[in-house]
N, C-alpha and C positions, 0 to 999 in steps of 0.2 A: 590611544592604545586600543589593538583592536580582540578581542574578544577572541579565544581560541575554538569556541565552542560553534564559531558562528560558521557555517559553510560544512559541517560535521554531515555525512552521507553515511545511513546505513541503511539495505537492502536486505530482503529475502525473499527466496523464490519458493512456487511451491505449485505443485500438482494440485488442480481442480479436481475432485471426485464426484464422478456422478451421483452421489449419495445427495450432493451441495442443486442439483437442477431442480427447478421450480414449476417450470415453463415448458413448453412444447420445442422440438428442440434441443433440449437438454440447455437451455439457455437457465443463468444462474443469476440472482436477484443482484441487485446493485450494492443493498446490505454488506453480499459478503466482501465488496472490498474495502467499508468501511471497518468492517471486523479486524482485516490484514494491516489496515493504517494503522487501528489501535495497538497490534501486534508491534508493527516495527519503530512505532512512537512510545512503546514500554522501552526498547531498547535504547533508542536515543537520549530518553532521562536515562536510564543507565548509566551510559557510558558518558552524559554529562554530569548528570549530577549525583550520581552513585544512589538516585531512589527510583521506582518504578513510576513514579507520577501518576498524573490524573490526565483525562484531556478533558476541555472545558469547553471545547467547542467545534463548529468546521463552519468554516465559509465557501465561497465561491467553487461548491461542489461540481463538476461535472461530469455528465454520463455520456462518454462519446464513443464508444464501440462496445460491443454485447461480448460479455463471458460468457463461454461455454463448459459443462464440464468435459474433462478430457482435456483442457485448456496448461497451459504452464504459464502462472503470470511471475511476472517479477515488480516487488511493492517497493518503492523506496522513497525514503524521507533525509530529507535535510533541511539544516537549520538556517530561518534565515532572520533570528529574530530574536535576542535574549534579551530579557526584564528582568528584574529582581527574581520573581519567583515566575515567569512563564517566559514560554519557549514557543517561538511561531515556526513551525513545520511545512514546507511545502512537498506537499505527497504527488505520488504516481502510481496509476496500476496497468501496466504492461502487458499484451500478451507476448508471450517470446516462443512458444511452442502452439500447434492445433491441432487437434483430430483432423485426421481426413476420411470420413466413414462412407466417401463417396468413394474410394479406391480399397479399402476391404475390413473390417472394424478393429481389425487394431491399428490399421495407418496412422500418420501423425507427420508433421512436419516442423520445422523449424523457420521461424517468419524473420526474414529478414526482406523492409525491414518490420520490426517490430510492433503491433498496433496499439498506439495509447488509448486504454477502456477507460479510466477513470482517474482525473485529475481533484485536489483541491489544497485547502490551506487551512491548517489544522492548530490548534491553539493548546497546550497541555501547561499543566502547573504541576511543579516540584515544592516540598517543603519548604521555607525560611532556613539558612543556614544560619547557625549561631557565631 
């Protein structure tokens, strides 16, 4: 019997604001896509197990293309992994839109296709149900 929860995708997308740049560049720490996984891994316990969970961990992080602010990434997690009481997530952080401040400062383009900044596999725990 296979688990309905298992292959479960939810996504959000979201405006990088230059407030979020670190770096020269306007380049944005690696941090904040760890921040937006936590984000879209509160909603995944959600909508499986009706509580906000915990996450307990991240494995096999990586950082393969640079955020910018001005950026539009898009985060998504799906499930590929239910235990009792944890949930193995394989995340993504997307850009799907960029600044183009070489053609006049508010340019911006739409990337297709799309460059994967930050991959991993993420571990969260929900309550014990009774």
């Amino acid at each position: 019997m296979t688990d309905a929860r298992l292959g479960l995708t939810v996504t959000h997308r979201r405006y990088v604001p230059y407030s979020h740049a670190h770096y020269a560049g306007n380049l944005v720490d690696g941090a904040y896509a760890l921040g937006l996984f936590g984000d879209v891994a509160t909603e995944v316990c959600i909508r499986t197990d009706g509580d906000e969970g915990l996450f307990a961990g991240y494995s096999d992080v990586r950082f393969s293309a640079p955020i910018h602010a001005g950026d539009v990434v898009e985060v998504t997690a799906q499930v590929s992994r239910v235990g009792s009481r944890s949930r193995t997530l394989d995340l993504a952080c997307v850009v799907v839109c960029r600044g183009r401040p070489d053609r006049s400062e508010s340019a911006a383009e739409v990337l297709d296709p799309p460059i994967v900044a930050v991959t991993a596999t993420g571990t969260v725990v929900v309550p014990a149900t009774s």
